[in-house]
C-alpha positions as CSV (number, residue, x, y, z in Angstrom):
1,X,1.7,20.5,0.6
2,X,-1.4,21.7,-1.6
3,X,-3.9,19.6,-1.9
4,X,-7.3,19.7,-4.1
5,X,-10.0,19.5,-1.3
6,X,-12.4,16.6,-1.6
7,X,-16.0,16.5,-0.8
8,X,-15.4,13.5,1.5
9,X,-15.1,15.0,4.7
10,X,-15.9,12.0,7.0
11,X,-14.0,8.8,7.1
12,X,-14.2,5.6,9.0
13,X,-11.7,3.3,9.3
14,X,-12.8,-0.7,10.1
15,X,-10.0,-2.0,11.2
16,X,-7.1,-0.3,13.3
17,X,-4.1,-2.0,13.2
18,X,-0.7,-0.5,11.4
19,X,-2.4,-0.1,8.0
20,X,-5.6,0.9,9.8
21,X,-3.8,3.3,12.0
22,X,-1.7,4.6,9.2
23,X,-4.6,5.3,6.9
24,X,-6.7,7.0,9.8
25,X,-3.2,9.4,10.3
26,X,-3.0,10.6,6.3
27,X,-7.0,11.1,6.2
28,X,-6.7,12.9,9.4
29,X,-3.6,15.3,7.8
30,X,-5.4,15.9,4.7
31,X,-8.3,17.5,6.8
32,X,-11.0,14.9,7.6
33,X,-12.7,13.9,10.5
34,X,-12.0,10.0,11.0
35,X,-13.8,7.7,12.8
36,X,-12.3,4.6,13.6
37,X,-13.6,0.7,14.9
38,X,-11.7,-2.3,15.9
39,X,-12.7,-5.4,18.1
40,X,-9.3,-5.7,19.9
41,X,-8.5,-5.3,23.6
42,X,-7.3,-1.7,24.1
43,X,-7.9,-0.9,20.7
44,X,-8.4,3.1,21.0
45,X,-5.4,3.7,23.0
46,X,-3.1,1.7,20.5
47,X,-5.1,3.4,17.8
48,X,-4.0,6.8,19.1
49,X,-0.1,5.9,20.1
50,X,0.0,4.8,16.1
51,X,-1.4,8.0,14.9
52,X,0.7,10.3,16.7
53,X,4.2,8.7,16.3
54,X,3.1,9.1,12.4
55,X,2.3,12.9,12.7
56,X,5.8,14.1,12.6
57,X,6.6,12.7,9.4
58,X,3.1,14.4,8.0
59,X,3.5,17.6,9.7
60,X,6.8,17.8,7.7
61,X,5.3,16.5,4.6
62,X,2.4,19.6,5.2
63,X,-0.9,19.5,6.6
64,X,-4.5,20.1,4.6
65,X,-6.4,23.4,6.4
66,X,-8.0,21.9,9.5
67,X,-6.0,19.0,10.0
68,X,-5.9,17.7,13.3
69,X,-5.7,15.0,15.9
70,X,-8.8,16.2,17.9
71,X,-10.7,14.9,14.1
72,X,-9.9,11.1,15.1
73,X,-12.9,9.8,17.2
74,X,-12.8,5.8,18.3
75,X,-15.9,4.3,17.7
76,X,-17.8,1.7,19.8
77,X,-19.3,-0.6,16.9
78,X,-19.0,-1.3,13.0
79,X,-22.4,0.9,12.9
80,X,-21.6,3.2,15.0
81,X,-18.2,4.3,13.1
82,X,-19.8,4.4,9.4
83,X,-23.6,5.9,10.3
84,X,-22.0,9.1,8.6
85,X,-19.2,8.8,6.7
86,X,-18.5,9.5,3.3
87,X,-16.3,7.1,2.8
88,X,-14.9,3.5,4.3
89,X,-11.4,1.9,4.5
90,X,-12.3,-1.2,5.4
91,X,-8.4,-3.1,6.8
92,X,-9.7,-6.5,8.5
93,X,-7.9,-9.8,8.8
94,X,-7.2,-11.2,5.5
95,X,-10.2,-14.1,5.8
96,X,-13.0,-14.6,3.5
97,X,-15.4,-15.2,6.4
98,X,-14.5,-12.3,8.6
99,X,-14.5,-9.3,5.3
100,X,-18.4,-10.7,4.7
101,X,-19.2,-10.3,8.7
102,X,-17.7,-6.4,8.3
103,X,-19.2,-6.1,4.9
104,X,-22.9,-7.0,6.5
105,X,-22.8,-4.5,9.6
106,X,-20.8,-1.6,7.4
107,X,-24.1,-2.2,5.1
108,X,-26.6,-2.0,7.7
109,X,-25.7,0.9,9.0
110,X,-24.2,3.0,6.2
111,X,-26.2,4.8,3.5
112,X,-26.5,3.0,0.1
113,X,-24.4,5.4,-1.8
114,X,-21.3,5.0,0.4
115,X,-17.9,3.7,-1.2
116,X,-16.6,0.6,0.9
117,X,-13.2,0.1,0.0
118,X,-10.7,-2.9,1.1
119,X,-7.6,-2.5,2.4
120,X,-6.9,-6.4,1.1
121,X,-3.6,-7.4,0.3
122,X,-4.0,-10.4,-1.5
123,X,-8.1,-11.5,-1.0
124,X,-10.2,-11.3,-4.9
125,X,-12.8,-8.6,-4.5
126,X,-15.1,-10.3,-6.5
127,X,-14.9,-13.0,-3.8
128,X,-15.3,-10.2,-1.1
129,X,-18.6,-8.5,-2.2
130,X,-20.5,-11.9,-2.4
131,X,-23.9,-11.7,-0.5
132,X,-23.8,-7.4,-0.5
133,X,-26.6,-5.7,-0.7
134,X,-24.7,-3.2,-2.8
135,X,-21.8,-4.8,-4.2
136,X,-22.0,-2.3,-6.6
137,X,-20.2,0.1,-4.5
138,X,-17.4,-2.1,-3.0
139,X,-13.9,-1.9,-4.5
140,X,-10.3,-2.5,-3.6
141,X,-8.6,0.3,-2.2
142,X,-5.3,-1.1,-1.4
143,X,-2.4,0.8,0.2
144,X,1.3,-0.1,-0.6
145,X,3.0,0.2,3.1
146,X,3.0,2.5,5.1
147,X,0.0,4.5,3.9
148,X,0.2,7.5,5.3
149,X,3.7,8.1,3.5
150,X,4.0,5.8,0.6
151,X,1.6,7.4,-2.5
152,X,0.7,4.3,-4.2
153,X,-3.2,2.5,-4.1
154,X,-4.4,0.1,-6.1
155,X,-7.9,0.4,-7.1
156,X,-9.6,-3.4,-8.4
157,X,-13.5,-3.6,-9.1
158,X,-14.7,-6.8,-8.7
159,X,-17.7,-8.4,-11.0
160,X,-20.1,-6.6,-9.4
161,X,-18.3,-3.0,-8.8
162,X,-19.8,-0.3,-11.0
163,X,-17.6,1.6,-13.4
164,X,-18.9,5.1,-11.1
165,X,-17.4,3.5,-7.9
166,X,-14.1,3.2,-10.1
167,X,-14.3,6.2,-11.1
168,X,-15.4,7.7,-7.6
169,X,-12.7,5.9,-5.5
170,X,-9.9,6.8,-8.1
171,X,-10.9,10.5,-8.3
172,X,-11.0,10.6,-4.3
173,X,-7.9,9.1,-3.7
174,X,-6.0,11.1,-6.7
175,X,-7.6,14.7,-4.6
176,X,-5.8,13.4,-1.2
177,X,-2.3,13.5,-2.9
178,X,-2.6,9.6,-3.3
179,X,-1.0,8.1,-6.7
180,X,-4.4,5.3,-7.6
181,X,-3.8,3.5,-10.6
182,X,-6.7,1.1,-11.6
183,X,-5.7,-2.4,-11.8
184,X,-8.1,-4.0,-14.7
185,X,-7.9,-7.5,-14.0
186,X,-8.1,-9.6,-11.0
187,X,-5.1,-11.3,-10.3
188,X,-4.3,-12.6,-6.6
189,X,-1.8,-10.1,-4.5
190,X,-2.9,-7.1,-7.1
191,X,-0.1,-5.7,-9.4
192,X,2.7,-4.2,-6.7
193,X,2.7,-7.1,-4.0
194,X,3.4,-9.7,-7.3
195,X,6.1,-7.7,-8.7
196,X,7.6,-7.5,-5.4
197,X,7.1,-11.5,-4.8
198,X,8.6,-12.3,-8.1
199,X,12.0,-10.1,-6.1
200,X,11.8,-12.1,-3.5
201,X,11.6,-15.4,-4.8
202,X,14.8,-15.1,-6.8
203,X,16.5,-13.3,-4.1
204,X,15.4,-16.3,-1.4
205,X,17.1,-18.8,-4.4
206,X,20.2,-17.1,-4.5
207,X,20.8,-16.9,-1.1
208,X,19.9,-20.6,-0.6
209,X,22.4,-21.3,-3.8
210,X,25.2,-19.4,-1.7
211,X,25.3,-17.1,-4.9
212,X,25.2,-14.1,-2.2
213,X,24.7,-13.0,1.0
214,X,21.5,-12.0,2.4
215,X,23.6,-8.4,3.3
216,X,24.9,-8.1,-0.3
217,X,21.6,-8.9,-2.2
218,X,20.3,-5.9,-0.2
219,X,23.0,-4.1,-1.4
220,X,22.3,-5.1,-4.8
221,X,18.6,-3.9,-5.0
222,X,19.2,-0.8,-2.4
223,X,22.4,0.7,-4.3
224,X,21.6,-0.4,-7.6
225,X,18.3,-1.0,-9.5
226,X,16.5,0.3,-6.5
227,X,17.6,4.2,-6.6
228,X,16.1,3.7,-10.6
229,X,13.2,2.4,-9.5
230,X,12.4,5.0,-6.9
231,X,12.3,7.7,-9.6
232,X,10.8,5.8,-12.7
233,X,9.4,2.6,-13.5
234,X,11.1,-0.7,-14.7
235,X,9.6,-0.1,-18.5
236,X,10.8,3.1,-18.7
237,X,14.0,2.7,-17.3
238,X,14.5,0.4,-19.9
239,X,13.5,2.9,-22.4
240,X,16.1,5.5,-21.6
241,X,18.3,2.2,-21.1
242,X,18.3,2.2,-24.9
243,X,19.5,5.7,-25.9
244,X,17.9,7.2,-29.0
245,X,16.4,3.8,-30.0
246,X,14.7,4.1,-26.7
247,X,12.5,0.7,-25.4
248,X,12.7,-0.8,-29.2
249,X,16.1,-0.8,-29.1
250,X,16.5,-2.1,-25.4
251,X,14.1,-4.9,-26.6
252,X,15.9,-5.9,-29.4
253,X,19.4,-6.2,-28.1
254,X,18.8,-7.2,-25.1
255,X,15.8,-9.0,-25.5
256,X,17.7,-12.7,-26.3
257,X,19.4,-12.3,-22.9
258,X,16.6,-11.3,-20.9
259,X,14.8,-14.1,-22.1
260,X,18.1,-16.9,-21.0
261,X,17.5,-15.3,-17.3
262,X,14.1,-16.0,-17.2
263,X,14.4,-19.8,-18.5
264,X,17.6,-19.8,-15.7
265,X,15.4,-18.7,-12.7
266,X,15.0,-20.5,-9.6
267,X,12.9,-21.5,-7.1
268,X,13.3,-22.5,-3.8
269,X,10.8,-23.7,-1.1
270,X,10.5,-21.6,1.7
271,X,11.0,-24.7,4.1
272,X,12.5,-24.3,7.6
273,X,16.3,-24.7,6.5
274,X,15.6,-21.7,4.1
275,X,14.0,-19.6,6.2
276,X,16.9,-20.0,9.1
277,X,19.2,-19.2,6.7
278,X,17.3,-15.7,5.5
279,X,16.8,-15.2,9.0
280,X,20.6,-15.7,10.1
281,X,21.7,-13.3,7.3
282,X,19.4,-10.9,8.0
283,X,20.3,-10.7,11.8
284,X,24.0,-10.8,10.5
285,X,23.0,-8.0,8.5
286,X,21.5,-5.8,11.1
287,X,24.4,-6.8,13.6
288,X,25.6,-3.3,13.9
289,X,22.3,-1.2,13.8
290,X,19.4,-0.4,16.1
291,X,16.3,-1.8,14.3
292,X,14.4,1.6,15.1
293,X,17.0,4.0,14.0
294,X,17.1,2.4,10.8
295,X,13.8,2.4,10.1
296,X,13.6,6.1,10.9
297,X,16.5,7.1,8.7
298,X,14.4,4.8,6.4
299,X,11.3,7.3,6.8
300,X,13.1,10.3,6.8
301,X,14.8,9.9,3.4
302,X,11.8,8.4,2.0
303,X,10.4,11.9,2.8
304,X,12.8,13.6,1.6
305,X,12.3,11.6,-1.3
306,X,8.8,12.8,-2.0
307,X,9.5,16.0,-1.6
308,X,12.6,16.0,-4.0
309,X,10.3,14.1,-6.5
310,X,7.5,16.8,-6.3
311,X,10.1,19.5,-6.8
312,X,11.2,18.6,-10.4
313,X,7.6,18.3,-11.2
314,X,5.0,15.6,-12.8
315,X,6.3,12.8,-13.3
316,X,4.9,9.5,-14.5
């Protein structure tokens, strides 16, 4: 896979968990020497096990010139992890009071210039670079899971992010092979996560309805709407959903309709009952599968995906 080469050569990653883990393995295929920090008991060796059970799928997605696993170095401290980076992926527990504790040693140590970025799912950066020294330089970088295979970041300023970090952190992420779009308003769980939540609450309220099964809603989304989605956005499918009239026309016919869903959406609380009920469907569902398998069939088409996506070209 041909990348553009980015100046940002060093990496650290605060915060090696899964998302940690799986960003440290795409910065490490694209060619950059990562170093990594985490607090928790045997940290490093779970670090490591994480990076190399996600090489494969990178090997066979192609490596930058110099990638390799001897780049990934496990760092003792905060400091001692961003003294020379280029660039930080910050992924810490999703609490106020713990992002300003990492956000305080990563600016003690690091130079002034440095791009922080969070890996925050759901926290306000504006709320996250309170009490910097340089919130100016601290943006939302956030991954759509898992990072090293899935393209999508979303890239949030807060109050106090510059319009150059924007720019910086978009341009840096677009020369790794990532697909950034900037997100221009604060909103709580970002653009992806709240598209994805307004999903799941009318799927949780038709299962609790007994509309469906938890098994044939997945079919729903996975064999239907879903294969569209993978390939082009819900706008523009509903552009070419309107023929030569294109989105105007889709708007105009269907519009009515659309609008007598929306006013006949429900909502459900997820309260114990529902959830044993999601949960019992789901076990039902995955009755005759081995969880692991599955998720690496997932993976694997999912590559193949990207690949079959960058063969026909740029697309939007």
């Amino acid at each position: 896979m041909s990348q553009q080469q980015p100046t940002i050569q060093r990496v650290a990653i605060i915060g090696a968990g899964v998302i940690g883990a799986s960003w440290a393995a795409y910065f490490l295929a694209r060619g950059m020497h990562v170093s990594a920090s985490d607090p928790a008991p045997d940290a490093e060796a779970e670090l490591r096990r994480l990076v190399q059970s996600f090489w494969p799928a990178l090997q066979q997605q192609g490596l930058a010139p110099g990638a390799s696993l001897e780049n990934l170095r496990f760092a003792s401290s905060i400091a001692d992890a961003v003294a020379d980076a280029d660039f930080i992926q910050e992924n810490g527990p999703e609490r106020l009071d713990i992002k300003h504790d990492i956000v305080a040693q990563i600016e003690a140590a690091t130079r002034d210039h440095v791009i922080i970025a969070s890996s925050s799912s759901g926290l306000l950066m504006s709320d996250m670079q309170q009490g910097a020294k340089h919130p100016e330089r601290i943006v939302l970088g956030h991954p759509f899971n898992p990072p090293h295979l899935i393209p999508l970041v979303e890239v949030v300023a807060g109050k106090q992010t510059s319009a150059e970090t924007v720019a910086r952190t978009m341009a840096f992420y677009t020369a790794i092979g990532k697909k950034p779009i900037h997100i221009r308003a604060e909103v709580k769980g970002h653009v992806a996560n709240r598209l994805q939540a307004a999903l799941w609450k009318e799927a949780c309220y038709l299962v609790d309805q007994g509309v469906v099964s938890v098994a044939d809603l997945d079919v729903a989304i996975s064999h239907g709407p879903g294969l569209r989605w993978a390939l082009l956005g819900p706008f523009l499918n509903l552009h070419f959903s309107g023929g030569v009239g294109g989105i105007g026309h889709t708007l105009e016919h269907l519009g009515p309709p659309i609008e007598d869903w929306w006013a006949d959406l429900g909502h459900v609380p997820l309260n114990e009952a529902t959830r044993k009920k999601i949960e019992q469907g789901v076990k039902e569902e995955l009755s005759s599968y081995d969880d692991a398998d599955l998720k690496a069939k997932r993976d694997q088409l999912l590559i193949t995906l990207l690949e079959a996506k960058k063969a026909v070209g740029k697309l939007p």
